[in-house]
C-alpha positions in Angstrom: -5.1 -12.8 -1.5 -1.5 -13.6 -0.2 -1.8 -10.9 2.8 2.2 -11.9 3.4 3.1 -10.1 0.3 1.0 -7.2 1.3 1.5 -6.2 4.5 5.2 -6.3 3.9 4.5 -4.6 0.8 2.4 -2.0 2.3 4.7 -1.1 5.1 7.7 -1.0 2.3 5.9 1.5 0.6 5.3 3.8 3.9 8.6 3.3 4.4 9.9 4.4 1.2 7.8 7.6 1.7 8.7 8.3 5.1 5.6 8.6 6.0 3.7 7.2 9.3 1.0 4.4 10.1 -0.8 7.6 11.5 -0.1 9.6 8.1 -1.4 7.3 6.0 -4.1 6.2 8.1 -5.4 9.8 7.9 -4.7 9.9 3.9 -6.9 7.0 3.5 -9.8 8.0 6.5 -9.0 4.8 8.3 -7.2 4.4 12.1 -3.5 3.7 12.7 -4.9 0.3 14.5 -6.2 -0.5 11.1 -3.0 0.5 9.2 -1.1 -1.7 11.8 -3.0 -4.9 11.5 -2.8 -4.6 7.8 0.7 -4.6 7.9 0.8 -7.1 10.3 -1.3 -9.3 8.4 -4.3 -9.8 11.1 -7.2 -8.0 8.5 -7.4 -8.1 5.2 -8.5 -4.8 3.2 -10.9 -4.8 1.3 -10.6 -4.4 -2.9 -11.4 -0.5 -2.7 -9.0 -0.2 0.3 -6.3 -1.8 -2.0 -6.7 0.5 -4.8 -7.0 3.7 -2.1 -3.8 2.7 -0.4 -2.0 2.0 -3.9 -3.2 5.6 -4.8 -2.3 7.3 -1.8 1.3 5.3 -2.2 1.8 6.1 -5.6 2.0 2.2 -6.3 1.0 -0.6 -8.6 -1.8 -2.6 -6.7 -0.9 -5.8 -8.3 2.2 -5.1 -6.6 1.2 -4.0 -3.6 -1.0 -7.4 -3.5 2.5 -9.5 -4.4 2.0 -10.0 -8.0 5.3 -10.0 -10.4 4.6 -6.9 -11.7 6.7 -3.3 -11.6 6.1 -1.5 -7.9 5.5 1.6 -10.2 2.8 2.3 -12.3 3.3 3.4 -15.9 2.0 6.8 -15.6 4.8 7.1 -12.7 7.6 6.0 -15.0 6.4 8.2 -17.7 6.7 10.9 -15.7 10.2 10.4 -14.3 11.5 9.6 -17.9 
């Protein structure tokens, strides 16, 4: 897993939301320690964290994992279309 592309990813898409380390952490029934080393790149998520995280942020978890790929999922676009 390139953990560079997503802890800057992951904190991106906070960001974008405006929403907290402590906000999210909560969303996703972890700490905001947690949330922070994530972002910072010191632990690595596990595969159902990913996919919890990319939920709760409303983004593609290729992306959010640094693949090529659109930071919003299809059913997103659709929507705003």
């Amino acid at each position: 897993m390139a953990l560079e592309s997503f802890g800057r990813r992951l904190k991106e898409a906070r960001e974008f939301l405006n929403m907290t380390q402590k906000e999210l952490s909560e969303l996703a029934g972890t700490t905001e320690a947690t949330i922070s080393r994530y972002e910072s790149e010191v632990h690595e998520p596990s595969r159902n964290t990913i996919e919890l995280l990319a939920a709760i942020l409303g983004v593609n978890p290729a992306w959010l994992l640094g693949a090529p790929v659109d930071q919003w999922p299809e059913s997103t676009e659709k929507k705003e279309a």
